[in-house]
The first five atom37 places (N, CA, C, CB, O) and aatype in JSON, in Angstrom:
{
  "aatype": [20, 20, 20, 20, 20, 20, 20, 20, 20, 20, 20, 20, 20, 20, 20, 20, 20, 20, 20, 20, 20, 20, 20, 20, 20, 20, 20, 20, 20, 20, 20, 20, 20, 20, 20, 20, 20, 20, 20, 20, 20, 20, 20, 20, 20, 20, 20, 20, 20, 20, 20, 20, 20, 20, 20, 20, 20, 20, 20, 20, 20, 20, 20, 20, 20, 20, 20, 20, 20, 20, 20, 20, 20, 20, 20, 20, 20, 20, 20, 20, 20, 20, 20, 20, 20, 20, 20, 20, 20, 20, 20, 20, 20, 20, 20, 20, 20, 20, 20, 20, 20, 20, 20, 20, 20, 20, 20, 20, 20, 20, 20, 20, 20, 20, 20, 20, 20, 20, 20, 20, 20, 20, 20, 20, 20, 20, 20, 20, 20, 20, 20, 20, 20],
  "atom_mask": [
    [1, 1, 1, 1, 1],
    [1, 1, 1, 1, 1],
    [1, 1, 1, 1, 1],
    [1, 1, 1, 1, 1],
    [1, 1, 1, 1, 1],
    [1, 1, 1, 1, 1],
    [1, 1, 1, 1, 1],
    [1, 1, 1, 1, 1],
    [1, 1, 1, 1, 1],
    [1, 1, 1, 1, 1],
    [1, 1, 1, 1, 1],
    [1, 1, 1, 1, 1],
    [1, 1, 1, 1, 1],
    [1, 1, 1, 1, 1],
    [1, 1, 1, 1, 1],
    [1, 1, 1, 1, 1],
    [1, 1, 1, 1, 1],
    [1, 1, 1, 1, 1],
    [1, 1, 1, 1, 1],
    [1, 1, 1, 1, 1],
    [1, 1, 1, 1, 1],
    [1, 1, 1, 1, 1],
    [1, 1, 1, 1, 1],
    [1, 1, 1, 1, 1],
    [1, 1, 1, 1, 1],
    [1, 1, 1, 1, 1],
    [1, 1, 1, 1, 1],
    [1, 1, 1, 1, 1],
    [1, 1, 1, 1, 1],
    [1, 1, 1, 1, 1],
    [1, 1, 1, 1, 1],
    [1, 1, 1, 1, 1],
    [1, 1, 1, 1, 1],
    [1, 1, 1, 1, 1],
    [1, 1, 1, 1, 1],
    [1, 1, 1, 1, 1],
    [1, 1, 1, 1, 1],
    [1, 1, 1, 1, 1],
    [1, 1, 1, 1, 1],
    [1, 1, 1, 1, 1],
    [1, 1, 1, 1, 1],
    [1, 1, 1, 1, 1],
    [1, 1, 1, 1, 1],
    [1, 1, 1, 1, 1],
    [1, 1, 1, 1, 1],
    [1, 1, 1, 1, 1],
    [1, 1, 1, 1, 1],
    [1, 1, 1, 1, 1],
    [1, 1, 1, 1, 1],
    [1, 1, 1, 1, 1],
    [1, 1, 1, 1, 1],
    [1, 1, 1, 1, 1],
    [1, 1, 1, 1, 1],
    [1, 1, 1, 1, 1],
    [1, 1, 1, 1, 1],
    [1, 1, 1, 1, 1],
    [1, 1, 1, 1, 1],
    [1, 1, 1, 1, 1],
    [1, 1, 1, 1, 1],
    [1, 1, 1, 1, 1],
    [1, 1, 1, 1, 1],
    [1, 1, 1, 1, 1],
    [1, 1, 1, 1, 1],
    [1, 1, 1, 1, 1],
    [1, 1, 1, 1, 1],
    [1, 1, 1, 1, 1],
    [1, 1, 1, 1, 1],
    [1, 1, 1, 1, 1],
    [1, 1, 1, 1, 1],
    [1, 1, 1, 1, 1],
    [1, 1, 1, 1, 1],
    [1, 1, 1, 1, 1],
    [1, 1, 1, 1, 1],
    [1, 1, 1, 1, 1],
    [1, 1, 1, 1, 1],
    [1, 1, 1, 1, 1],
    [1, 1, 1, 1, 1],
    [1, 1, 1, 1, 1],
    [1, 1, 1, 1, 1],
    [1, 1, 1, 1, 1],
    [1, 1, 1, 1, 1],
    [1, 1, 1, 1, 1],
    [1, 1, 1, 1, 1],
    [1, 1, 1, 1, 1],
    [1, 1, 1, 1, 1],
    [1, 1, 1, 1, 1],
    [1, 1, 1, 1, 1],
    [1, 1, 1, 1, 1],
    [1, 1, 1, 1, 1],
    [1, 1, 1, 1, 1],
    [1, 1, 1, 1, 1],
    [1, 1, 1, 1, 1],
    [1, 1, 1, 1, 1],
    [1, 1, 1, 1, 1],
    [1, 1, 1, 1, 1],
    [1, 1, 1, 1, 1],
    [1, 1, 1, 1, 1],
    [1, 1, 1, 1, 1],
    [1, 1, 1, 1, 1],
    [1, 1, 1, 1, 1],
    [1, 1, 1, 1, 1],
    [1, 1, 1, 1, 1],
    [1, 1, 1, 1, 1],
    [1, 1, 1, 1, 1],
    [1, 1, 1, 1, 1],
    [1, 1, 1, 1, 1],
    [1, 1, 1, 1, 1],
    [1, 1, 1, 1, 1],
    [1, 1, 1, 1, 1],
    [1, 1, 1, 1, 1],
    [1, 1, 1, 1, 1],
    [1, 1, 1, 1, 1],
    [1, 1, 1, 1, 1],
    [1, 1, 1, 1, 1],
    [1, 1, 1, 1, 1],
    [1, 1, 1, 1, 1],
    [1, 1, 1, 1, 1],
    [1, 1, 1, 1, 1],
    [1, 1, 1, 1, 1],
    [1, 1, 1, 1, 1],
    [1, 1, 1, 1, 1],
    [1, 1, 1, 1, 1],
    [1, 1, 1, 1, 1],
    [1, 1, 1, 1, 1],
    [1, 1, 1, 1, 1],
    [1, 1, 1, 1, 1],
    [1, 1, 1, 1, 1],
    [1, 1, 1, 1, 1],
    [1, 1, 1, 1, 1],
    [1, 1, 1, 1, 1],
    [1, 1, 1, 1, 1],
    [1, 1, 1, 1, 1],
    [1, 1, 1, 1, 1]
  ],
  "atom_positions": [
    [[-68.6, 109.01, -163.53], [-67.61, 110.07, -163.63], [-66.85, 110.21, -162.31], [-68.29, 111.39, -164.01], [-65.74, 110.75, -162.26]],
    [[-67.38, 109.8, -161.42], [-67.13, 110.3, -159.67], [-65.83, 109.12, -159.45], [-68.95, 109.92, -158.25], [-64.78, 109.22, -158.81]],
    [[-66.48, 107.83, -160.37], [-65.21, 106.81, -160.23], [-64.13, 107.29, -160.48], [-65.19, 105.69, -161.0], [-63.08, 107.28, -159.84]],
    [[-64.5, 107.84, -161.76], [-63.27, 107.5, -162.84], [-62.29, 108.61, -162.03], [-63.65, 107.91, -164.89], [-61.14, 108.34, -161.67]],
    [[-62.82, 109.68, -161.83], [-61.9, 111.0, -161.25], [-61.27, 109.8, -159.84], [-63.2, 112.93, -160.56], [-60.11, 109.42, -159.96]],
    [[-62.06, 109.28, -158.64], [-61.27, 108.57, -157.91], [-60.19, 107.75, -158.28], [-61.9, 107.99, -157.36], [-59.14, 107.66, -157.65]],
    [[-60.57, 106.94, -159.68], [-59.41, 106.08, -160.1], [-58.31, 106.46, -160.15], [-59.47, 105.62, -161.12], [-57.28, 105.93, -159.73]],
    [[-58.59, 108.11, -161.07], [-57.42, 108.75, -161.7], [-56.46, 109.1, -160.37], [-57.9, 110.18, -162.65], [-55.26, 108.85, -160.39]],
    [[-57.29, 109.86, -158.91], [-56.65, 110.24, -158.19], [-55.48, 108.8, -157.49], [-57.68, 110.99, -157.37], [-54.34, 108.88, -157.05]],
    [[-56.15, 107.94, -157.61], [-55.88, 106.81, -157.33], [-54.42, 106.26, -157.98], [-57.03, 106.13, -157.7], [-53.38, 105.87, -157.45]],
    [[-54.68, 106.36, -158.82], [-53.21, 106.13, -159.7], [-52.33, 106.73, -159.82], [-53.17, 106.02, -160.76], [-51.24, 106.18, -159.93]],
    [[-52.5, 108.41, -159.86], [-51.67, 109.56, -159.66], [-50.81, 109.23, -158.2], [-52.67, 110.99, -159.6], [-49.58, 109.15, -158.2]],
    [[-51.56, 109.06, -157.08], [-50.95, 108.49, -155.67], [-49.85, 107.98, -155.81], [-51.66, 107.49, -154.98], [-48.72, 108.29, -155.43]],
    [[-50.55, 106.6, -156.76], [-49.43, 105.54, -156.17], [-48.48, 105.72, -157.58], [-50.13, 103.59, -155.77], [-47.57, 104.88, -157.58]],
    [[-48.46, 106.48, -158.6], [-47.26, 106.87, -159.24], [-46.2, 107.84, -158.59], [-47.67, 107.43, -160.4], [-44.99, 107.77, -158.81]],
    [[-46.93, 108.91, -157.58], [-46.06, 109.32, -157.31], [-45.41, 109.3, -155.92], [-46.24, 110.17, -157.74], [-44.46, 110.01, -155.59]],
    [[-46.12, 108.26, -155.01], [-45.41, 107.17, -154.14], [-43.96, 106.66, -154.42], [-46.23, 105.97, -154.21], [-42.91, 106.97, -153.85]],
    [[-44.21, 105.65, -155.6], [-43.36, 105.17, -156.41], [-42.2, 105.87, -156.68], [-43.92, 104.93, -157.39], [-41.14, 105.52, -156.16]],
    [[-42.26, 106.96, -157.56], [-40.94, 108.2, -157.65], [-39.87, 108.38, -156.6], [-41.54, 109.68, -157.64], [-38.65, 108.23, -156.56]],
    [[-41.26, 108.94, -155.37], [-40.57, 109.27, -154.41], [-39.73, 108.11, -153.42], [-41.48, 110.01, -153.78], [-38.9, 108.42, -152.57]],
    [[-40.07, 107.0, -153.71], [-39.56, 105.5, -153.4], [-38.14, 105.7, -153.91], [-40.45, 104.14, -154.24], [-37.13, 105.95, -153.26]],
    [[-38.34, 105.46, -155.74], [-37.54, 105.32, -156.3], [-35.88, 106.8, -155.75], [-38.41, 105.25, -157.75], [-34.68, 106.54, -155.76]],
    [[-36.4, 107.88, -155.44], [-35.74, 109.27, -155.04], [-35.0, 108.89, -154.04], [-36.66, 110.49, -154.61], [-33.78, 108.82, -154.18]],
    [[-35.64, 108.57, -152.81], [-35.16, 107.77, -151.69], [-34.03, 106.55, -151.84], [-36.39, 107.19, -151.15], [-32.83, 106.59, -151.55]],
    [[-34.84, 105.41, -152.41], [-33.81, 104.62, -152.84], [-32.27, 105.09, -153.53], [-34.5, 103.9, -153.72], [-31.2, 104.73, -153.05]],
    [[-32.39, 105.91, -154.65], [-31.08, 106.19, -155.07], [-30.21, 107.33, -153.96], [-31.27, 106.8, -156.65], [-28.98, 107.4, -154.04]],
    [[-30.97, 108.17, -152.95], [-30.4, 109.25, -152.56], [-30.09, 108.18, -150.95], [-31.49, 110.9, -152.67], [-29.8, 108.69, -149.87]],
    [[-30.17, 107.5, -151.06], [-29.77, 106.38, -149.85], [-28.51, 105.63, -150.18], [-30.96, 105.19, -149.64], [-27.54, 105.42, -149.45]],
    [[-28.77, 105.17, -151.73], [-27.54, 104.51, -152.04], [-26.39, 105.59, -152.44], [-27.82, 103.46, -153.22], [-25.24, 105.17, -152.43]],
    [[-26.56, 106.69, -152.72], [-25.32, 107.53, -152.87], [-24.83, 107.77, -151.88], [-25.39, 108.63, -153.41], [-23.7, 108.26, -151.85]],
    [[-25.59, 107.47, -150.72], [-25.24, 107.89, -149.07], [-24.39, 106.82, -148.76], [-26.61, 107.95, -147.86], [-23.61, 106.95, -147.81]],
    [[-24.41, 105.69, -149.46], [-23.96, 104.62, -148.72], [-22.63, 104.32, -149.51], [-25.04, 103.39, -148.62], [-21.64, 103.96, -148.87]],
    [[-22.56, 104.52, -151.54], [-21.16, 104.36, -152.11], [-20.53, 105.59, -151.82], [-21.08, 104.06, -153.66], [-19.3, 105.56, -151.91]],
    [[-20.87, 106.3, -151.6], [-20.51, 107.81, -151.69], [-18.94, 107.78, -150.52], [-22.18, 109.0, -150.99], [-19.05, 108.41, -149.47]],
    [[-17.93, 107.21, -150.73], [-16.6, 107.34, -150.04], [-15.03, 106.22, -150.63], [-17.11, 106.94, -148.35], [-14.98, 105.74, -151.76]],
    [[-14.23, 106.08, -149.85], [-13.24, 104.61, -150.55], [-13.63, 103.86, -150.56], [-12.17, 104.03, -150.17], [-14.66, 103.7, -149.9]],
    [[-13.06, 102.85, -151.33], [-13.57, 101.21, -151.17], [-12.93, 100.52, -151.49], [-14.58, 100.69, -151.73], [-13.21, 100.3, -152.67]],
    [[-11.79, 99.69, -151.06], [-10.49, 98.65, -151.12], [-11.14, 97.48, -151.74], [-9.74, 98.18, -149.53], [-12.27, 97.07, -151.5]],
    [[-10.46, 97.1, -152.4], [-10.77, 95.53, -153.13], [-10.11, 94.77, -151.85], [-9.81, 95.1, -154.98], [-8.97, 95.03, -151.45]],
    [[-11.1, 93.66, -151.16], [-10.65, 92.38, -150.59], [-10.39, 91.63, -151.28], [-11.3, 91.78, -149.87], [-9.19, 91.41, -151.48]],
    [[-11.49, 90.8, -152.05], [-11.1, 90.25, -153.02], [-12.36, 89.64, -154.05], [-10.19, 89.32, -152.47], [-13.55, 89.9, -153.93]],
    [[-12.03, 89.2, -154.59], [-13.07, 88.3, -155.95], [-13.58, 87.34, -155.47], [-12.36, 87.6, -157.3], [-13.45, 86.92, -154.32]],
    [[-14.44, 86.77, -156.64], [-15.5, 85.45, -155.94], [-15.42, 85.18, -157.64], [-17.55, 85.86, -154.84], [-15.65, 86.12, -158.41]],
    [[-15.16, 84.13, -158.03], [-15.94, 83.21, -159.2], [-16.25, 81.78, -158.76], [-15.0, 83.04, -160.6], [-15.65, 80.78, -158.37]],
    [[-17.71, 82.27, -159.06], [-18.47, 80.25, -158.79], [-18.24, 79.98, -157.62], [-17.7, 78.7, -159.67], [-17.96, 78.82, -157.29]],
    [[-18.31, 81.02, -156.72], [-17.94, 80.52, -155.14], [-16.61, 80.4, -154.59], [-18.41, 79.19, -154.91], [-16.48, 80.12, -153.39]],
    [[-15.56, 80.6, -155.36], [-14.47, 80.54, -154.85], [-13.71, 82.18, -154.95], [-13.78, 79.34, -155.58], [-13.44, 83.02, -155.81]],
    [[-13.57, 81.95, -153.08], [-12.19, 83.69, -153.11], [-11.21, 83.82, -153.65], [-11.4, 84.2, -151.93], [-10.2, 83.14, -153.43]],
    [[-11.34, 84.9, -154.64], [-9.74, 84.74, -155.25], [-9.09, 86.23, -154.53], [-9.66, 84.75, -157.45], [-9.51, 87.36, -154.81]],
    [[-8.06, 85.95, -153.61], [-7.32, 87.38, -153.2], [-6.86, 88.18, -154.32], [-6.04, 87.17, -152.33], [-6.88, 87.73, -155.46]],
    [[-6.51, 89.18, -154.07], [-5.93, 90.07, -154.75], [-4.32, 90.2, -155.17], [-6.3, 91.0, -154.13], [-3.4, 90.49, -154.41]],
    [[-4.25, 89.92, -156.42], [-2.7, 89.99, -156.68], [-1.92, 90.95, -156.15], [-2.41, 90.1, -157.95], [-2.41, 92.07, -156.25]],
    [[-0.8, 90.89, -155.59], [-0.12, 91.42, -154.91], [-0.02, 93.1, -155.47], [1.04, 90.56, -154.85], [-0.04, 94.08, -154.73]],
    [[0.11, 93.12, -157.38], [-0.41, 94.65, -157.77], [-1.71, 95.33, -157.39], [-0.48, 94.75, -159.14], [-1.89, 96.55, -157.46]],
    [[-2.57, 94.48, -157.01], [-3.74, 95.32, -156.92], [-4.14, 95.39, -155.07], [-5.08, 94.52, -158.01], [-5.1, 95.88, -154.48]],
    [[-3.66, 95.1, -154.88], [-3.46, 95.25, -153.09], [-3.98, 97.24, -153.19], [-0.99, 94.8, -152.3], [-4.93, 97.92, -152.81]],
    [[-3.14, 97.38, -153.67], [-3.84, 99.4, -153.3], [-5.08, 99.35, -154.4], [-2.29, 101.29, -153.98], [-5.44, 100.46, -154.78]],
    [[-5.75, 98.27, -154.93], [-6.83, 99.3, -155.94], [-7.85, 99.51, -155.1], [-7.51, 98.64, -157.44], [-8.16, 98.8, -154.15]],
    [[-8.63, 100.97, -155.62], [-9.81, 101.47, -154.45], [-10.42, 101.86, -156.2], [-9.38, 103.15, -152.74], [-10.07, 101.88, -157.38]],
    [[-11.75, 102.16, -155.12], [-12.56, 103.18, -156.23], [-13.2, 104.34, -155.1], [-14.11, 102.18, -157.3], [-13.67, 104.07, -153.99]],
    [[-13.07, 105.7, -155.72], [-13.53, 106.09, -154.63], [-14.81, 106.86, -155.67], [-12.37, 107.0, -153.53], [-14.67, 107.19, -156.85]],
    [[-16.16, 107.0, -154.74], [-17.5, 107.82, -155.33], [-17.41, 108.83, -154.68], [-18.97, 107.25, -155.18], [-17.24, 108.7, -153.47]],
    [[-17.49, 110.22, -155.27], [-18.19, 111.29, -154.84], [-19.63, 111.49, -155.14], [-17.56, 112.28, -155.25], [-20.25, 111.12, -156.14]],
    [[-20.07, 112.18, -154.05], [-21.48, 112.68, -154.12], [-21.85, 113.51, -156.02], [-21.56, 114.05, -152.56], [-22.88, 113.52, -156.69]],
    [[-20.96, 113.87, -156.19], [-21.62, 114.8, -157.77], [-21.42, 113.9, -158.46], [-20.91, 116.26, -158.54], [-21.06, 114.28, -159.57]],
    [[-21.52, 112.17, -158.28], [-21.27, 111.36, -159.05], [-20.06, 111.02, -159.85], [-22.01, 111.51, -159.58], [-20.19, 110.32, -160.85]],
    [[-18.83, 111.5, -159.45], [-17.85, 111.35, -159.97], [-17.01, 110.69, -159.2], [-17.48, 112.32, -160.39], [-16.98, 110.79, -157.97]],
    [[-15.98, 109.7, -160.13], [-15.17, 108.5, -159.46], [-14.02, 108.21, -159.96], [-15.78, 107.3, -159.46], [-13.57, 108.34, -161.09]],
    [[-13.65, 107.83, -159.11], [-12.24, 107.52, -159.61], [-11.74, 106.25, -158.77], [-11.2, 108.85, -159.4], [-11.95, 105.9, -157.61]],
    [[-10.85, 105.6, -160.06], [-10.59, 103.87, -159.83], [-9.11, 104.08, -159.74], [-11.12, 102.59, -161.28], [-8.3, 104.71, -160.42]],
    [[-9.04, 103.44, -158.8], [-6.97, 102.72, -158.59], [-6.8, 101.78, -158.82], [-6.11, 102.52, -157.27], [-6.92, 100.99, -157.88]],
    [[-6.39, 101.16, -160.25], [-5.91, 99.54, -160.64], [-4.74, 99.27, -160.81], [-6.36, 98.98, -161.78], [-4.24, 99.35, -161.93]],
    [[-4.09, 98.89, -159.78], [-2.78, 98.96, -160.0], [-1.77, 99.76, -160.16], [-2.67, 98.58, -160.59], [-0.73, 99.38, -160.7]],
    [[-1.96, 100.91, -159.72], [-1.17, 102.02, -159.7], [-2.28, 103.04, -160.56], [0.44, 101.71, -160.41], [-2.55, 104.16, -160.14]],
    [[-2.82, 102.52, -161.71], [-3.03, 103.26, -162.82], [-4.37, 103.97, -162.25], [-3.13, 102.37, -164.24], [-5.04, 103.49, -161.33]],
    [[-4.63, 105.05, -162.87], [-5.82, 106.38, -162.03], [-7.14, 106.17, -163.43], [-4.79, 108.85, -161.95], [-6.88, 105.74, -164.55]],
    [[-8.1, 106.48, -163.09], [-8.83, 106.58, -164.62], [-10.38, 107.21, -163.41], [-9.04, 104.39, -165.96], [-10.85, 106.78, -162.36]],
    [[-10.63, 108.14, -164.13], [-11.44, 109.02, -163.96], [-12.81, 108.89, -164.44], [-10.92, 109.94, -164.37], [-12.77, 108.33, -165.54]],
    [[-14.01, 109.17, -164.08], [-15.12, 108.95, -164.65], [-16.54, 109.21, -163.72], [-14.95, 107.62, -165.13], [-16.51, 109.7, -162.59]],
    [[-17.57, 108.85, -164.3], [-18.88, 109.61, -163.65], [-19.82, 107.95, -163.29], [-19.9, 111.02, -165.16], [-19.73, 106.97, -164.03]],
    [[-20.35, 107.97, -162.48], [-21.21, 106.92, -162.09], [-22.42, 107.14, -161.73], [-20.76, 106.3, -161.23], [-22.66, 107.97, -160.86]],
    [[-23.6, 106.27, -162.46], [-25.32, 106.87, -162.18], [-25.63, 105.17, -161.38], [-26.69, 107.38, -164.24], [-24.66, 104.42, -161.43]],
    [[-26.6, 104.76, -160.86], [-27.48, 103.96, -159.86], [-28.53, 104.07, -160.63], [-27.71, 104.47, -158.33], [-29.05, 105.12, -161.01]],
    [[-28.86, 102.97, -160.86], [-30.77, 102.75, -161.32], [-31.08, 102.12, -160.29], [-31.39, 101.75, -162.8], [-30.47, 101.06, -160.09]],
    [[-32.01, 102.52, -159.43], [-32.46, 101.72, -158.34], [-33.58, 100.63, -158.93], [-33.07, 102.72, -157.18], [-33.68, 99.54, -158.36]],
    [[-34.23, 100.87, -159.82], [-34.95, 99.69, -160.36], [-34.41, 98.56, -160.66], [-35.49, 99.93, -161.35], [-34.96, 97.47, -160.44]],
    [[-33.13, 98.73, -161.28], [-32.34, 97.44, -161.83], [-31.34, 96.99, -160.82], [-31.53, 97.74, -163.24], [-30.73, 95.94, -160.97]],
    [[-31.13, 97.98, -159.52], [-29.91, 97.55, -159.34], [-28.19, 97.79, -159.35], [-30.13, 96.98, -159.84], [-27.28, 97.43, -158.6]],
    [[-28.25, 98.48, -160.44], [-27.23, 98.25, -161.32], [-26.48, 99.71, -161.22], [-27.8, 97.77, -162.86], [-27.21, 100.68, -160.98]],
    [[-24.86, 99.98, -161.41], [-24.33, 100.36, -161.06], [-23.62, 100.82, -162.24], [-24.05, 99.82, -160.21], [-23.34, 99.83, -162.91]],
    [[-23.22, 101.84, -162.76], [-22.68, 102.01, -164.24], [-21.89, 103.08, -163.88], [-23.75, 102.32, -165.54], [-22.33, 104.0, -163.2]],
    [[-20.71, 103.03, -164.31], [-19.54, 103.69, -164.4], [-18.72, 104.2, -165.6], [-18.88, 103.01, -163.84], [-18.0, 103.35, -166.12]],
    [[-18.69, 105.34, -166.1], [-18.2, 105.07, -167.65], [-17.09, 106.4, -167.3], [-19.68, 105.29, -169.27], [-17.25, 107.49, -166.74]],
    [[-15.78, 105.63, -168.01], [-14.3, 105.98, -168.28], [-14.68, 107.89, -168.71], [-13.46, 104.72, -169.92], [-15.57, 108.29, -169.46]],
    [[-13.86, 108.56, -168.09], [-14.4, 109.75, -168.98], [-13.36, 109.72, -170.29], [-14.35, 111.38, -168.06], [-13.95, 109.86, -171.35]],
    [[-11.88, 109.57, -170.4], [-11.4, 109.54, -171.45], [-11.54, 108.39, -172.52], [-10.36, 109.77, -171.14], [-11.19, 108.63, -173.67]],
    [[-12.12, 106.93, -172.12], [-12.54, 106.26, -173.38], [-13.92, 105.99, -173.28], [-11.8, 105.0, -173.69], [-14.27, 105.12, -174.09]],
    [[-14.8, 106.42, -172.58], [-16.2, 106.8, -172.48], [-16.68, 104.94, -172.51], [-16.83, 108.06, -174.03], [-17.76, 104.49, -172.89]],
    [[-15.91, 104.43, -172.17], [-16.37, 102.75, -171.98], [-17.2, 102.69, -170.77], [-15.0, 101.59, -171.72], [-17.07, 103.39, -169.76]],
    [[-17.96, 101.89, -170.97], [-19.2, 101.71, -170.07], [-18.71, 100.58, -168.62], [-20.62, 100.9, -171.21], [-18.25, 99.53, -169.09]],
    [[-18.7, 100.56, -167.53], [-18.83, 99.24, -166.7], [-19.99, 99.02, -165.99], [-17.82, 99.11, -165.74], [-20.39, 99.76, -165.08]],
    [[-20.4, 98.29, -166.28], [-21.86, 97.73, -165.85], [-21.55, 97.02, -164.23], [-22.51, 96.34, -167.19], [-20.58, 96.3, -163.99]],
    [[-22.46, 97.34, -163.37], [-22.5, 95.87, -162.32], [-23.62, 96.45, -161.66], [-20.98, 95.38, -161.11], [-24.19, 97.53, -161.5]],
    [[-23.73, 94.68, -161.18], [-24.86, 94.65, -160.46], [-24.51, 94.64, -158.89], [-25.66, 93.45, -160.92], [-23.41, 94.23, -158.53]],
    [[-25.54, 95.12, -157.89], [-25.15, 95.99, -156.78], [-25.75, 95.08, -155.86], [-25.67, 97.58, -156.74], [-26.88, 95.32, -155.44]],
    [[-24.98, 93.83, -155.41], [-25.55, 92.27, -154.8], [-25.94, 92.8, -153.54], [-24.32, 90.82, -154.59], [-27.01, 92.55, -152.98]],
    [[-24.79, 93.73, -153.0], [-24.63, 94.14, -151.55], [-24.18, 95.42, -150.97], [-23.85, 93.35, -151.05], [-23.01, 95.8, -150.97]],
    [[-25.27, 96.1, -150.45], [-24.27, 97.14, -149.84], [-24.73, 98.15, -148.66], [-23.81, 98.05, -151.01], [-25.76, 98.78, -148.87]],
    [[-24.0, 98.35, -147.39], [-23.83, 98.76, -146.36], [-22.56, 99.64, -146.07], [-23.95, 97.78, -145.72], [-21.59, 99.97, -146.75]],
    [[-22.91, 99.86, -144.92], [-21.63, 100.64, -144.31], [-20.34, 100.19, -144.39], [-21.72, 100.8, -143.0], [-19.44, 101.02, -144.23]],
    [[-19.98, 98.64, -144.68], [-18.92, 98.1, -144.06], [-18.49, 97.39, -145.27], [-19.19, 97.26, -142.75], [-17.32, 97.07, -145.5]],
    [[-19.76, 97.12, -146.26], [-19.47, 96.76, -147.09], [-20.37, 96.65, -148.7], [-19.11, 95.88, -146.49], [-21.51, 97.12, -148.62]],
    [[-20.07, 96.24, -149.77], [-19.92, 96.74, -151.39], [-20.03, 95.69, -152.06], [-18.59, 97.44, -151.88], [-18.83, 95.58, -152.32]],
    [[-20.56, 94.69, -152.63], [-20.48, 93.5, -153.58], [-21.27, 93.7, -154.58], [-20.83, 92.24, -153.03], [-22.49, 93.81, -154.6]],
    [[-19.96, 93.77, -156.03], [-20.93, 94.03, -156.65], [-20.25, 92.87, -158.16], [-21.21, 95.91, -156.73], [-19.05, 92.64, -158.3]],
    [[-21.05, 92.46, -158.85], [-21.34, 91.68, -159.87], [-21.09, 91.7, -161.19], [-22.25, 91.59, -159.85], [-22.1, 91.29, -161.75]],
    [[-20.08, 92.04, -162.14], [-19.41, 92.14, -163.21], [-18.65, 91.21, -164.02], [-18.8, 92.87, -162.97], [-17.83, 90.43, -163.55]],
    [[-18.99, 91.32, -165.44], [-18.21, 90.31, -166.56], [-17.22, 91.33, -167.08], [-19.27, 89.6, -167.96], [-17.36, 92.41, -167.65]],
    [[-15.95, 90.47, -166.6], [-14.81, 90.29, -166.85], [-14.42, 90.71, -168.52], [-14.6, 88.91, -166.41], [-15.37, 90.48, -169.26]],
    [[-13.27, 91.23, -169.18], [-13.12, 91.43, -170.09], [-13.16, 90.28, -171.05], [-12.29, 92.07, -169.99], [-13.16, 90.5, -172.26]],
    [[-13.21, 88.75, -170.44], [-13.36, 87.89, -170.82], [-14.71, 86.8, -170.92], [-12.53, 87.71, -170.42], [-14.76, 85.6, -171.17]],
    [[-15.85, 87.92, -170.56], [-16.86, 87.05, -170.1], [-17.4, 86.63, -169.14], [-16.77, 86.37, -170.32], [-18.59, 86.33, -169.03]],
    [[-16.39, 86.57, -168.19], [-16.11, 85.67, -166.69], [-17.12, 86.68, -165.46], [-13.87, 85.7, -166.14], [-16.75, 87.79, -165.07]],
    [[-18.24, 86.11, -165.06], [-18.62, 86.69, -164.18], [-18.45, 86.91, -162.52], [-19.36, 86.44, -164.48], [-18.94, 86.24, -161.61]],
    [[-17.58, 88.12, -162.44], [-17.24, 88.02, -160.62], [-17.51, 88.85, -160.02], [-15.98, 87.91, -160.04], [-17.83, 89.94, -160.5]],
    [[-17.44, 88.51, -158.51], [-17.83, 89.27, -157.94], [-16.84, 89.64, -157.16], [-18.82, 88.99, -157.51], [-16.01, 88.96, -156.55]],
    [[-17.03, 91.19, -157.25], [-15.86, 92.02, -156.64], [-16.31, 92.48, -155.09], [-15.53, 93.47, -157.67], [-17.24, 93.28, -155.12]],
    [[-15.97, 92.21, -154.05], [-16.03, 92.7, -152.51], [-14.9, 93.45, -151.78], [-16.2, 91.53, -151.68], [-13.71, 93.25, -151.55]],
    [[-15.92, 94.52, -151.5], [-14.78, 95.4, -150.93], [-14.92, 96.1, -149.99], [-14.31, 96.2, -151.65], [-16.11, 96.41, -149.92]],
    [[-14.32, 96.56, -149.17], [-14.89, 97.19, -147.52], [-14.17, 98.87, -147.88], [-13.85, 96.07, -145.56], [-13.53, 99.29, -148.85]],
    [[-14.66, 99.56, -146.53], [-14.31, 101.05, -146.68], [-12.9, 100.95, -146.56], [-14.96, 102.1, -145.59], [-12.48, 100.06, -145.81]],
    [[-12.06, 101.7, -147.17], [-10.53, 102.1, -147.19], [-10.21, 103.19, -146.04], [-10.11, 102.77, -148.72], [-10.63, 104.34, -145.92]],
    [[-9.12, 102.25, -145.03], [-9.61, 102.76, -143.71], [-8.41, 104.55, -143.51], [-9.2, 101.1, -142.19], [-8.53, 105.26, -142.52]]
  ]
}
């Protein structure tokens, strides 16, 4: 019985180790998207593709209450963004057509943002982008 109660305490620990890992992790990464972010440019299969001369101004900018907003080309589109620190992964969904954008979160620091998305066509790239100065 003396085990089993140690086990239990045992596992309780390191579940809620874990949480608080996981708490940290996401309240680190909101610290870190949490401002502008200029498109430099794309990557498919290893190759830089610059930015077409329309998308030269696109940013996305994150606020802390999780809300964001994208500049593509002039055009504004509004929406909320959550972080799973388990996966990675970065999800953004449109508030007026409630469409989902998925990516994966390759890289990210102070200076810089790479993150990993299929294209409306399939095409997987990677988008890099530094703070919007």
């Amino acid at each position: 019985m003396k085990k089993r109660i140690s086990y239990l305490c045992i596992v309780f620990l390191l579940l809620c180790s874990c949480s608080l890992a996981q708490q940290k992790s996401t309240a680190n990464f909101s610290d870190l998207i949490c401002k502008e972010w200029k498109l430099v440019f794309y990557e498919e299969d290893g190759e830089k593709i610059p930015p077409a001369p329309q998308q030269k101004g696109d940013r996305m900018i994150f606020y802390k209450d999780n809300k964001v907003k994208s500049i593509e080309a002039g055009a504004i589109q509004n929406g909320i963004w959550q972080y799973d620190s388990v996966k990675k992964t970065l999800v953004v969904t449109d508030n007026s057509t409630k469409e989902k954008m998925i990516m994966k979160v390759l890289q990210i620091n102070q200076d810089l943002c790479v993150l990993e998305f299929k294209d409306a066509d399939g095409i997987v790239l990677k988008m890099h982008t530094a703070p919007a100065k």
